[in-house]
VOBA-1610 file (N, C-alpha, C; in pm, whole numbers, padded with zeros to 5 digits, always signed):
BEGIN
Unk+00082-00121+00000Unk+00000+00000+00000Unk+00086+00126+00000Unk+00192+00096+00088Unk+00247+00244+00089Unk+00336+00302-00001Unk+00339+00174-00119Unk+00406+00244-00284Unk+00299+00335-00307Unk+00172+00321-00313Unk+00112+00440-00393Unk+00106+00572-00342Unk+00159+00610-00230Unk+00120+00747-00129Unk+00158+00840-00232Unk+00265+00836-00335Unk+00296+00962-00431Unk+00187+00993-00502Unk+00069+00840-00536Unk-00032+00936-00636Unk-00147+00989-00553Unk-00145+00957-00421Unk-00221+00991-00363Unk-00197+01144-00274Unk-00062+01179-00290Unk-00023+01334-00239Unk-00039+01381-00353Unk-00014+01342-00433Unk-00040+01463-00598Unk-00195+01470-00660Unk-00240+01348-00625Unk-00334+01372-00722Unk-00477+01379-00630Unk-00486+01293-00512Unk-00570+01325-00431Unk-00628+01442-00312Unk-00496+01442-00210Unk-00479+01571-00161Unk-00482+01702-00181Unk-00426+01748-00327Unk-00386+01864-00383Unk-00454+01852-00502Unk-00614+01808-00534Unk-00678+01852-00655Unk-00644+01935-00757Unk-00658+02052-00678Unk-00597+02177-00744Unk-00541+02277-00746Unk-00349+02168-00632Unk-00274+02260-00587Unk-00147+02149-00651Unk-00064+02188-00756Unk+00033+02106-00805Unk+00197+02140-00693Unk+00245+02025-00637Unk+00355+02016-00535Unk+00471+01921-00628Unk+00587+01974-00577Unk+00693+01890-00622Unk+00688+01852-00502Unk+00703+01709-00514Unk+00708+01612-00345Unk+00885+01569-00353Unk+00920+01600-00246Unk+01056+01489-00195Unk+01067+01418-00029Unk+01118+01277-00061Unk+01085+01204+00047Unk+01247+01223+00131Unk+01157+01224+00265Unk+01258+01335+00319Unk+01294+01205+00519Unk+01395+01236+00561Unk+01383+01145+00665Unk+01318+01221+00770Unk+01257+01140+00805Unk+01135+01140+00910Unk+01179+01285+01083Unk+01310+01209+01053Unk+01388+01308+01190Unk+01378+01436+01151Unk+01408+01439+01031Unk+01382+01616+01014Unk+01333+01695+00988Unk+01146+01620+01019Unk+01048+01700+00985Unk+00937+01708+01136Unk+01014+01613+01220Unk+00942+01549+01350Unk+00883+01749+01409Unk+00939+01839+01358Unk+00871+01945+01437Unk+00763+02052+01368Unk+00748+01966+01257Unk+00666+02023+01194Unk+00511+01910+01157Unk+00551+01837+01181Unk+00472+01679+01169Unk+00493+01568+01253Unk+00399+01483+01331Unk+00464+01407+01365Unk+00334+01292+01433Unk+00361+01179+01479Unk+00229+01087+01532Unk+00364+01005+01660Unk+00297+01119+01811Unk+00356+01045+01924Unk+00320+00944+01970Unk+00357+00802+01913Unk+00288+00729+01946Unk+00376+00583+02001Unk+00388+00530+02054Unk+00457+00397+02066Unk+00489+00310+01943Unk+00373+00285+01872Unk+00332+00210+01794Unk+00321+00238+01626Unk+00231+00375+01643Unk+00219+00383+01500Unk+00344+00533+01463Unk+00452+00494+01406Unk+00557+00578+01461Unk+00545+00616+01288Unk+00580+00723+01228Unk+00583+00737+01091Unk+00708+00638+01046Unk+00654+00603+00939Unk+00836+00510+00910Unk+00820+00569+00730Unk+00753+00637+00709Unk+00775+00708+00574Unk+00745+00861+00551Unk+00798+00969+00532Unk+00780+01115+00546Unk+00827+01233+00393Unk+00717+01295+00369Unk+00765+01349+00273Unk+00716+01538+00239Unk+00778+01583+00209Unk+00746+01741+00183Unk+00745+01775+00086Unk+00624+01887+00037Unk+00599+01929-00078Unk+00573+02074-00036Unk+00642+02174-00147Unk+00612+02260-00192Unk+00538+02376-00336Unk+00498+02456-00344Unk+00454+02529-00463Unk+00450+02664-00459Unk+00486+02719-00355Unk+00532+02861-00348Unk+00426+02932-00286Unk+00301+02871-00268Unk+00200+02920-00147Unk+00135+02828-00084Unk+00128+02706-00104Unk+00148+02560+00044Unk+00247+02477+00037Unk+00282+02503+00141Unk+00388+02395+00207Unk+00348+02258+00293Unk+00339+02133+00252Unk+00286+02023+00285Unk+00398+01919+00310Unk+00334+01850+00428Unk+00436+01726+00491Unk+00328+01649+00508Unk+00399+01507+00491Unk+00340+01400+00506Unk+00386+01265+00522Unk+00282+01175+00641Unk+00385+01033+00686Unk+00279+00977+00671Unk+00342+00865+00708Unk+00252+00709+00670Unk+00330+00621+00802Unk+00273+00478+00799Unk+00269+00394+00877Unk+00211+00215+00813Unk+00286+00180+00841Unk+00187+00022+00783Unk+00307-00088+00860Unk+00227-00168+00928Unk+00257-00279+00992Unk+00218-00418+00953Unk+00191-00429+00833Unk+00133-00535+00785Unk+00027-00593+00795Unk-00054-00492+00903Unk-00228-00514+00921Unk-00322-00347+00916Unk-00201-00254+00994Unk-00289-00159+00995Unk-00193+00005+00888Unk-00299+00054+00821Unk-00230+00161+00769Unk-00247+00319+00815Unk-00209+00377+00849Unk-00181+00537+00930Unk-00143+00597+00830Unk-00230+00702+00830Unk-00148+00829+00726Unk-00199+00925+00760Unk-00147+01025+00772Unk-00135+01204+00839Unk-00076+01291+00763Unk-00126+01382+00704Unk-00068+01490+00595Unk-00128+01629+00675Unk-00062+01737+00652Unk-00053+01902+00702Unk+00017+01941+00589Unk-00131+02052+00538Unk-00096+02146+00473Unk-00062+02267+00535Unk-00025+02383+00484Unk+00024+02515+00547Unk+00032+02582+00438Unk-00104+02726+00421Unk-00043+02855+00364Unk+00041+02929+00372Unk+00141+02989+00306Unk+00242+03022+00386Unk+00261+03141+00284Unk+00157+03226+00199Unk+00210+03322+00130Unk+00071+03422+00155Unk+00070+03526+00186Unk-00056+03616+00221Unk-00107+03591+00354Unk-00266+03642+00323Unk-00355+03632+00455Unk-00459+03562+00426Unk-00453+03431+00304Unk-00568+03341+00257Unk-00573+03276+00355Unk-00664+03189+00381Unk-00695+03080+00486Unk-00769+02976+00377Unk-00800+02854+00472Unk-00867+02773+00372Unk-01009+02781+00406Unk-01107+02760+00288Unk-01254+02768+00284Unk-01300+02700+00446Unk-01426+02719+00491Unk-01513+02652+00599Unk-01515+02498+00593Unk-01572+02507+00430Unk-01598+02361+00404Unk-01525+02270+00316Unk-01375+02316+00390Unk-01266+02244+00259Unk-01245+02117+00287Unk-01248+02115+00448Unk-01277+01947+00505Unk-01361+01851+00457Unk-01559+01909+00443Unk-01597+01838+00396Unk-01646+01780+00288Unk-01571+01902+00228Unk-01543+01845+00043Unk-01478+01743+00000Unk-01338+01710+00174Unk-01227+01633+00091Unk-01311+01483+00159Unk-01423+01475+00254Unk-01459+01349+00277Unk-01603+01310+00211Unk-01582+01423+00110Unk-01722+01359+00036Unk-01694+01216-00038Unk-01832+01149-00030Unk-01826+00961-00102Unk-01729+00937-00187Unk-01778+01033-00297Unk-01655+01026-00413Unk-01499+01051-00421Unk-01478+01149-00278Unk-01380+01194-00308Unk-01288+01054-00248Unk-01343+00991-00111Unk-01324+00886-00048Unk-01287+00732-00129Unk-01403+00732-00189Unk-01396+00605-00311Unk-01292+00606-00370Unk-01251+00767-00438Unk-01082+00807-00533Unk-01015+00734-00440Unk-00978+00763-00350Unk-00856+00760-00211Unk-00851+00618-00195Unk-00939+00516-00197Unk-00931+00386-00168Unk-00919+00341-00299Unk-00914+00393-00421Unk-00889+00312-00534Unk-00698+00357-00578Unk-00719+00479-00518Unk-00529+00521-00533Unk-00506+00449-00435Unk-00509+00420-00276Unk-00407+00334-00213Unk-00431+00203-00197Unk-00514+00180-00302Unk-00523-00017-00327Unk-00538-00029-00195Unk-00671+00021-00132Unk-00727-00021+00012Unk-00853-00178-00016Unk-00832-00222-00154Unk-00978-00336-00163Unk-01062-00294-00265Unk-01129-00347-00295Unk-01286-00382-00421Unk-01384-00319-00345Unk-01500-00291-00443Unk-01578-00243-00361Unk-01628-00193-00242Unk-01623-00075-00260Unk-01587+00022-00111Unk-01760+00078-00102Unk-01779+00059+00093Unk-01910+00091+00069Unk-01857+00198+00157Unk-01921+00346+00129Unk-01840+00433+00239Unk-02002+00473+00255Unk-02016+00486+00423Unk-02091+00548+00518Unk-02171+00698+00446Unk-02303+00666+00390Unk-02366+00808+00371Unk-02364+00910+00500Unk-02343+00905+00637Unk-02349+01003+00712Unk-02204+00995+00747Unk-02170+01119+00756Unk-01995+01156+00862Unk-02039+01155+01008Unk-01955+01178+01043Unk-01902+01226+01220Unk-01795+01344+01216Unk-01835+01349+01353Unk-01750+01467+01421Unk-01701+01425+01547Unk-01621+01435+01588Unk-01533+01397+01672Unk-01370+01462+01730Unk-01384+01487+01858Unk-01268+01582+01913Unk-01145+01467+01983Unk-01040+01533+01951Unk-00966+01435+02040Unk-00920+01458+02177Unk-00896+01296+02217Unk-00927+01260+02385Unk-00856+01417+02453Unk-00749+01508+02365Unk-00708+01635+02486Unk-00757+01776+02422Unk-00879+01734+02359Unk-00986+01830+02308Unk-00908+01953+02218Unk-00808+01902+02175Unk-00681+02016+02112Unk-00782+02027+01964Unk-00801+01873+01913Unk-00894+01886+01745Unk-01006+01850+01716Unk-01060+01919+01585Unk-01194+01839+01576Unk-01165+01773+01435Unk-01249+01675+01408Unk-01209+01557+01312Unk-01366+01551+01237Unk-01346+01580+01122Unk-01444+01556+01060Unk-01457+01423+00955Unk-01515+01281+00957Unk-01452+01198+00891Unk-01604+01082+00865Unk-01595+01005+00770Unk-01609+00906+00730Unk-01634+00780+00755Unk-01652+00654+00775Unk-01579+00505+00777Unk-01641+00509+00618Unk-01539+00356+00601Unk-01595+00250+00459Unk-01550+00136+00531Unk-01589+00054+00443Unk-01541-00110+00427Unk-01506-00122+00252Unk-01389-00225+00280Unk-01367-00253+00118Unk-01377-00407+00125Unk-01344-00482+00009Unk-01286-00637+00043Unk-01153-00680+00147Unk-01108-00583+00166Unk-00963-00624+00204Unk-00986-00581+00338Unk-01086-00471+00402Unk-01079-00471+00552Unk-01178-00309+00562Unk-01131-00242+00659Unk-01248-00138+00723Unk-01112-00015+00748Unk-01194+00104+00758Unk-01100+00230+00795Unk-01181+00375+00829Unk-01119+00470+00843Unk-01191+00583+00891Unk-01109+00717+00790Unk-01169+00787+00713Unk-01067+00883+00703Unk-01161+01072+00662Unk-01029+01162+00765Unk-01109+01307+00776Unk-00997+01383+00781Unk-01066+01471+00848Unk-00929+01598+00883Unk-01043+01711+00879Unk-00976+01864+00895Unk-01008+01969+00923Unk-00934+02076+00858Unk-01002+02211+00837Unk-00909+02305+00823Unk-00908+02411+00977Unk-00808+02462+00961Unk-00757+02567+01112Unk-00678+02671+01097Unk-00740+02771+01010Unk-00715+02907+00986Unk-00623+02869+00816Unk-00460+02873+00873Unk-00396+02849+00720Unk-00333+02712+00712Unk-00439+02621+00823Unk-00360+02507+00805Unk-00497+02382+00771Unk-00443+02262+00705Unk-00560+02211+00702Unk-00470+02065+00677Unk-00548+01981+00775Unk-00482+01816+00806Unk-00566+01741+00770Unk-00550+01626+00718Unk-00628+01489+00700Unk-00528+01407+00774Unk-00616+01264+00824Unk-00588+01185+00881Unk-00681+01019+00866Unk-00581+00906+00817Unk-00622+00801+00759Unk-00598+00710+00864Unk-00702+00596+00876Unk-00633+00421+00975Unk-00721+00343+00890Unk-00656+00278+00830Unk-00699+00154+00755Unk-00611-00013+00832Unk-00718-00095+00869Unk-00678-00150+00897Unk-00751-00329+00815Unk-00680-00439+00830Unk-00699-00558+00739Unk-00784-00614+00815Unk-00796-00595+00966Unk-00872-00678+01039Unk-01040-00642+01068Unk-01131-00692+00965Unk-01258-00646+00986Unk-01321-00639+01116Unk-01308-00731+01171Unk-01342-00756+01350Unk-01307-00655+01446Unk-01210-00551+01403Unk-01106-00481+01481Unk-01272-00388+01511Unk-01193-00334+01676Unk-01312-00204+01705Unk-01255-00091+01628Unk-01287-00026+01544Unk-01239+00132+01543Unk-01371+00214+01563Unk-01355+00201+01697Unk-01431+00297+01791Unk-01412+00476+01796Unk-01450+00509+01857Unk-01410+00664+01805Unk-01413+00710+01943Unk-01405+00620+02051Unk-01275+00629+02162Unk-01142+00632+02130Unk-01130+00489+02015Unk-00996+00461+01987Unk-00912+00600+01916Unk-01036+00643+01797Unk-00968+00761+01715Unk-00965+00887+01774Unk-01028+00914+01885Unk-01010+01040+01998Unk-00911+00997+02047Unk-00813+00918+02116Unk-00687+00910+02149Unk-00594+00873+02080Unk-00573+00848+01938Unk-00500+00852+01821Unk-00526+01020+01779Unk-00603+01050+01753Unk-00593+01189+01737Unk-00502+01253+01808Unk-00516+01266+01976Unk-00471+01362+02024Unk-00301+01352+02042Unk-00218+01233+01955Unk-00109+01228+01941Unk-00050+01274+01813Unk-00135+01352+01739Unk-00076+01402+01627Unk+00015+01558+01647Unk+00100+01597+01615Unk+00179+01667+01617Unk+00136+01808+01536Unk+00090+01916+01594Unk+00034+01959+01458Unk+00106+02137+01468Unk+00187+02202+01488Unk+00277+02340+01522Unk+00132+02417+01566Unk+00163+02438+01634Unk+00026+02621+01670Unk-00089+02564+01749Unk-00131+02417+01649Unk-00229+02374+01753Unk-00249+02238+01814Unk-00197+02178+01861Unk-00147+02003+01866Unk-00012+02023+01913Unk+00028+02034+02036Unk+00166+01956+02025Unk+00218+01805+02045Unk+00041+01739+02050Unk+00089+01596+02067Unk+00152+01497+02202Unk+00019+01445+02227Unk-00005+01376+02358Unk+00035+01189+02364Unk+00175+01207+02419Unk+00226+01082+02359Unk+00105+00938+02400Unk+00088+00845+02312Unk-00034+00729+02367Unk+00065+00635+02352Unk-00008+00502+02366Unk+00045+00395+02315Unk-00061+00318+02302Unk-00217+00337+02312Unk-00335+00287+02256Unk-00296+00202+02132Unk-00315+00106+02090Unk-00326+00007+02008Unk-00475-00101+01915Unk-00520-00039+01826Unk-00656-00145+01785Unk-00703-00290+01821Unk-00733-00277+01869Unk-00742-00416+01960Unk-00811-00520+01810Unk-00787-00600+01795Unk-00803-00717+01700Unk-00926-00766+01733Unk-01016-00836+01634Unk-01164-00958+01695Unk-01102-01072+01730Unk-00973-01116+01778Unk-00947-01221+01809Unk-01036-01284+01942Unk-01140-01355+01965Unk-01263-01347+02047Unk-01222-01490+02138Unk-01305-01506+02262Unk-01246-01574+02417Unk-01212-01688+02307Unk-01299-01730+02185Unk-01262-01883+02121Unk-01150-01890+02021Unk-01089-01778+02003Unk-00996-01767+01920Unk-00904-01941+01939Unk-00810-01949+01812Unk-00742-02101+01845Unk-00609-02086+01869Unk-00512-02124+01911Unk-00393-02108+01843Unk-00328-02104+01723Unk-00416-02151+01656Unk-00364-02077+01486Unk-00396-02000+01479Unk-00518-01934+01497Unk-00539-01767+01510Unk-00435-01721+01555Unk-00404-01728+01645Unk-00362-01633+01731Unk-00144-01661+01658Unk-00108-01762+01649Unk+00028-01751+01576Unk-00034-01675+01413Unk-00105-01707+01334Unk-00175-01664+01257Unk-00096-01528+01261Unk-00187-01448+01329Unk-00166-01327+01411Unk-00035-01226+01414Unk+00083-01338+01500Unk+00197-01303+01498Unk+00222-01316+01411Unk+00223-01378+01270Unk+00288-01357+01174Unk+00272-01298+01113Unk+00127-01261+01056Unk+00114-01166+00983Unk+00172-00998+01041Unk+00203-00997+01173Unk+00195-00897+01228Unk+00370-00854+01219Unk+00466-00958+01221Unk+00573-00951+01213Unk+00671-00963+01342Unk+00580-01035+01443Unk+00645-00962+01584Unk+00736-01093+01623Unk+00722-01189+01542Unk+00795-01283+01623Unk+00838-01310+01748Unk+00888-01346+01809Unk+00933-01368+01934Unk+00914-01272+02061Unk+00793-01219+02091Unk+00779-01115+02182Unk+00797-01138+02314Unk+00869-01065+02392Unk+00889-01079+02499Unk+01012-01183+02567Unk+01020-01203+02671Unk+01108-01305+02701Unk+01012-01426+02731Unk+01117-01520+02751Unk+01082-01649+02773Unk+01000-01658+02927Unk+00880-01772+02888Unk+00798-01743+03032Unk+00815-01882+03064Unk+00803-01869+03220Unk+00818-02038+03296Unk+00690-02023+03385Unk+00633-02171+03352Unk+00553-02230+03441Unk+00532-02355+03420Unk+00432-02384+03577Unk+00405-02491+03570Unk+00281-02554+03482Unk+00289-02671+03478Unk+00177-02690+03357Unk+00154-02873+03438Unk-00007-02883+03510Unk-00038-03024+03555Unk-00042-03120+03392Unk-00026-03286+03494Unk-00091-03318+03399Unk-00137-03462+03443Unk-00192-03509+03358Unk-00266-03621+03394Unk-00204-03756+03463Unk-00086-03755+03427Unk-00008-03889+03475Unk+00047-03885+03572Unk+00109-04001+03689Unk+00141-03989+03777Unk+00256-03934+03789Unk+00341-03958+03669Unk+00478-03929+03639Unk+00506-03797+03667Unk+00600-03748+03681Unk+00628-03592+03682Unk+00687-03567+03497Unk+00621-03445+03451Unk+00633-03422+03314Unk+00695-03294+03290Unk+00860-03343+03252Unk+00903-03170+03176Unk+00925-03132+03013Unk+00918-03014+02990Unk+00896-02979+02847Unk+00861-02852+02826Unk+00853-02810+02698Unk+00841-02644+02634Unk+00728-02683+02584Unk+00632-02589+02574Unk+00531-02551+02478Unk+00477-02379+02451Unk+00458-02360+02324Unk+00394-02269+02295Unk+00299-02151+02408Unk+00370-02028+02462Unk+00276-01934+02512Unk+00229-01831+02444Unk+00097-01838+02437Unk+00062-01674+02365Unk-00042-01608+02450Unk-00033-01460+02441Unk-00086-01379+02510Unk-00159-01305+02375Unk-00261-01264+02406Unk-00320-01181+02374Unk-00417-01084+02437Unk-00322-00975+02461Unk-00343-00843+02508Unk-00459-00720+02453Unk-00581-00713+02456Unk-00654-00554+02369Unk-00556-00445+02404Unk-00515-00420+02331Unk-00455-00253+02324Unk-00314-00274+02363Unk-00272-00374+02379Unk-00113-00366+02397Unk-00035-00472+02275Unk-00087-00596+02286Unk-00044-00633+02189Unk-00037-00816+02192Unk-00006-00887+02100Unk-00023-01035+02061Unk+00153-01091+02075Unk+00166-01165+02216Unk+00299-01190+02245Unk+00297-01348+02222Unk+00438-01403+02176Unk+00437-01509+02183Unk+00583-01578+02269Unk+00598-01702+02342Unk+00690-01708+02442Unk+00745-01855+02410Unk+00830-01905+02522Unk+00862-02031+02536Unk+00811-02063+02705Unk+00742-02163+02714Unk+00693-02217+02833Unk+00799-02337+02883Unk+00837-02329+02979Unk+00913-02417+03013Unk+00838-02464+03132Unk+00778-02606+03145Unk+00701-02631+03287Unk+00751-02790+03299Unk+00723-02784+03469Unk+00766-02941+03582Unk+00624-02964+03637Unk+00606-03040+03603Unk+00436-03131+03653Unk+00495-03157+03803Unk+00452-03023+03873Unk+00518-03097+04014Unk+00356-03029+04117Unk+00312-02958+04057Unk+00183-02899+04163Unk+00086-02834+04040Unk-00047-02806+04078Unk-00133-02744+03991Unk-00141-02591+04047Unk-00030-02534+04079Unk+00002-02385+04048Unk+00186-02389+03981Unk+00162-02214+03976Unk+00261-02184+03845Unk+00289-02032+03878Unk+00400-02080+03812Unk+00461-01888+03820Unk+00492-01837+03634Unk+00417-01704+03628Unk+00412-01659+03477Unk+00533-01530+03524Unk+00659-01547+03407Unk+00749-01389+03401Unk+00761-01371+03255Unk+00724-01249+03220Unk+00740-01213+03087Unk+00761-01035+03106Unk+00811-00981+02992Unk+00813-00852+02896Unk+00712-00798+02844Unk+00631-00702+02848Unk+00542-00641+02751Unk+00638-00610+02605Unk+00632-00609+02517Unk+00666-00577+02424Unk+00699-00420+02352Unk+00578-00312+02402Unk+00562-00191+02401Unk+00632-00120+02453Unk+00667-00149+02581Unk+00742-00065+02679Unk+00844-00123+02784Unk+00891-00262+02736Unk+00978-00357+02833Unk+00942-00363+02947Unk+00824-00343+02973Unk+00752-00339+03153Unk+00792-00522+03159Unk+00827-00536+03305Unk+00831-00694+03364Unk+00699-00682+03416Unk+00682-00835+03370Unk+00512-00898+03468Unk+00561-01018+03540Unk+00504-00997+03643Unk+00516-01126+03749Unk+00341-01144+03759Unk+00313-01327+03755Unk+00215-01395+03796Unk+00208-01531+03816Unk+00060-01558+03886Unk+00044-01705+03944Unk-00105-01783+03862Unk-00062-01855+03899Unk-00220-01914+03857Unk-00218-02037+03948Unk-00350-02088+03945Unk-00348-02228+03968Unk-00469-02280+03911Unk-00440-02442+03975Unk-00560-02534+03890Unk-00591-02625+03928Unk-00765-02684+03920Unk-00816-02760+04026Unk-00794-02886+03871Unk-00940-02948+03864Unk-00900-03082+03812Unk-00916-03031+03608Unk-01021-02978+03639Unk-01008-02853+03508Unk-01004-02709+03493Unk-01037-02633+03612Unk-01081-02513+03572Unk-00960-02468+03695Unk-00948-02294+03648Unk-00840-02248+03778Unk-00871-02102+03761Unk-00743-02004+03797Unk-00734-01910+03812Unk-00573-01839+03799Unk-00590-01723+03755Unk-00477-01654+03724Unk-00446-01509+03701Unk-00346-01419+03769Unk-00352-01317+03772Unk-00153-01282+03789Unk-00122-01191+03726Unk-00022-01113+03713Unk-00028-00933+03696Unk+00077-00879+03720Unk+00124-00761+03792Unk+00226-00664+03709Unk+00188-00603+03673Unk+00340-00543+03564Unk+00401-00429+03620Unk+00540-00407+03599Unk+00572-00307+03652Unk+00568-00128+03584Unk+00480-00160+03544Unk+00435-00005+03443Unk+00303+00010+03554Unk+00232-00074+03637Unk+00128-00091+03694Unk-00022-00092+03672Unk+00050-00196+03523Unk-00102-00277+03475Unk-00088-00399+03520Unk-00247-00408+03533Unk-00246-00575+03573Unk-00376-00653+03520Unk-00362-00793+03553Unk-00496-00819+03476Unk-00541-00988+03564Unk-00606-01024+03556Unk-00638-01156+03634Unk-00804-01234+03530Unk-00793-01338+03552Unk-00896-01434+03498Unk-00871-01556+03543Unk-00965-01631+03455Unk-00977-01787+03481Unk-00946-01889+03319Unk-00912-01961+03403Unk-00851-02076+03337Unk-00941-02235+03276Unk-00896-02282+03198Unk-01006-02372+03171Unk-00882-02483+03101Unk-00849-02616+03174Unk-00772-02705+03152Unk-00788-02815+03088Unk-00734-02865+02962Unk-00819-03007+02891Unk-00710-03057+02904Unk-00743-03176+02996Unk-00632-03278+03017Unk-00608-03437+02910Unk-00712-03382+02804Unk-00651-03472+02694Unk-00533-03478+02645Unk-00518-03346+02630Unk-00397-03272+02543Unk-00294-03195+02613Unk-00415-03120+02754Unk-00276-03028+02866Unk-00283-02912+02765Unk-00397-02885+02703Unk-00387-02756+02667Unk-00453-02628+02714Unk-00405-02534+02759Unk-00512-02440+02870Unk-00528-02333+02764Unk-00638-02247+02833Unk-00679-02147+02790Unk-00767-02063+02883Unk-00704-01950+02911Unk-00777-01849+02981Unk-00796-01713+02928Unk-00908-01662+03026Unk-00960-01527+02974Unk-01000-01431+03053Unk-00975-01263+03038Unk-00959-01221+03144Unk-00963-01117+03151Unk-00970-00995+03209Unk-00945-00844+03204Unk-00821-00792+03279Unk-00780-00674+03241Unk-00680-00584+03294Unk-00758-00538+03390Unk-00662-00417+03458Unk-00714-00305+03528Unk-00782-00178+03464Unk-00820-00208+03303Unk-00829-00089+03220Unk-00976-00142+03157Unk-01005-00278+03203Unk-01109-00319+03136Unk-01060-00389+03003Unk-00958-00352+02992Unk-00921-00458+02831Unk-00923-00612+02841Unk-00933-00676+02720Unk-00948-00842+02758Unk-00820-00861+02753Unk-00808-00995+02810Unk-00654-01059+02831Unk-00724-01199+02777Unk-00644-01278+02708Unk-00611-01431+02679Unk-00503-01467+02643Unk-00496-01595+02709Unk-00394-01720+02768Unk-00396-01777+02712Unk-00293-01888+02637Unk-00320-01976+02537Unk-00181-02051+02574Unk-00226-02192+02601Unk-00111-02290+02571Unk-00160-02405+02556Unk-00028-02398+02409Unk-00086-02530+02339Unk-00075-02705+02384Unk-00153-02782+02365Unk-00145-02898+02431Unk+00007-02963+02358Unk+00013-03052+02436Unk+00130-03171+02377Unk+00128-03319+02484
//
């Protein structure tokens, strides 16, 4: 997707304002543009000029979700931009163009009514859209603000995903914008439909498409099991976090009691988690502690065919938590 952003700064953005674009590194535009974010960090940046707007623009794509943020700027006279230059640029058609320049999917049904919406540190207002295409769901708007005027894109692959407009009020308020935005660092994350039944192929699924491989450090616990024997071995841990993120581990467990000690890494912010669980003949309980001072606790559900568990659970934030280890 993010080969096409050139026809989409020339030919979409700037209807009928012609820019020579050059792609420019990201560091040296961070004060004129920018998305404070943990996660969705610009990893592509570019500036255009024409001798009365001056325009920057980044992107983002992780292999599921796409971010894009452009700021224009008058910068010759005392013009400003029209009232309704915003909602010219999220009219149906203009929207439909935009998803056929960034090869967002087939048939795009975009939302006959907009929204309005301020972000979570009430700095902007967002005037915007959703669609759905074949390939997944997204939101895209912006505003004008005297001689400046921003759009702002999240396209993401995962139809299930919430894009709530909680989520896009605190993605908003990390945009970087000079005069009015200086950008409220988040680390909010789209939480995925990966749902309490998700499988373990989902969920490695997941990691791969996502690119994260090996997240976190290696976690130890115990893991019962049916035989009298005492049983050691590795298996597969995955976490799946709403709003932080889809970790995957090495379990190292001793069939010596039906409790356990969980240590792992958040991925986002290297926070350590310490936790316990335990477990009756199928069902248990489990809760851990991070040192950023999130935490989260649930219950457990044990199939001793296989020794494969699975639990589910909330944070302290209300987000879901699931546990996943695979049988052997």
């Amino acid at each position: 997707m993010r080969k096409n952003i050139f026809i989409l700064l020339a030919l979409f953005l700037t209807s009928s304002i012609s820019f020579a674009w050059d792609e420019v590194d990201c560091s040296s535009i961070k004060n004129e543009i920018d998305i404070l974010h943990t996660h969705y960090q610009p990893q592509g940046c570019w500036v255009g000029t024409n001798g009365q707007v001056k325009a920057f623009s980044v992107d983002f794509y992780d292999g599921r979700d796409y971010v894009w943020f452009d700021l224009q700027k008058i910068i010759a006279g005392n013009t400003v931009w029209g009232n309704d230059y915003a909602y010219q640029n999220i009219k149906k058609d203009n929207i439909e163009d935009l998803i056929s320049r960034l090869s967002l999917g087939s048939n795009p049904n975009v939302e006959s009514k907009s929204g309005s919406i301020k972000s979570s540190n009430n700095r902007l207002r967002y005037y915007y859209r959703s669609f759905e295409t074949s390939d997944g769901k997204g939101v895209f708007g912006g505003n004008s603000i005297n001689k400046l005027f921003y759009t702002f894109g999240f396209f993401t692959e995962d139809k299930s995903a919430d894009l709530s407009e909680d989520f896009l009020s605190e993605i908003l308020s990390s945009l970087k914008i000079p005069g009015v935005n200086q950008g409220q660092q988040s680390s909010i994350k789209l939480s995925g439909g990966l749902s309490s039944s998700s499988s373990i192929q989902d969920l490695t699924d997941a990691i791969v498409e996502q690119g994260t491989g090996n997240y976190g450090d290696d976690v130890n616990i115990t893991i019962p099991n049916s035989n009298s024997e005492s049983y050691t071995g590795q298996r597969t841990f995955m976490l799946n976090w709403e709003n932080v993120g889809v970790m995957q581990g090495t379990l190292s467990f001793n069939e010596q009691e039906r409790t356990g000690r969980i240590d792992f890494k958040l991925p986002n912010d290297n926070s350590t988690c310490f936790g316990t669980y335990a477990l009756s003949e199928a069902n248990g309980t489990w809760s851990f502690l991070c040192s950023n001072d999130s935490s989260a606790t649930g219950s457990l559900q044990w199939n001793p065919s296989d020794n494969s568990i699975v639990g589910n659970g909330k944070d302290n934030k209300n987000n879901a938590v699931q546990v996943m280890v695979a049988g052997g």
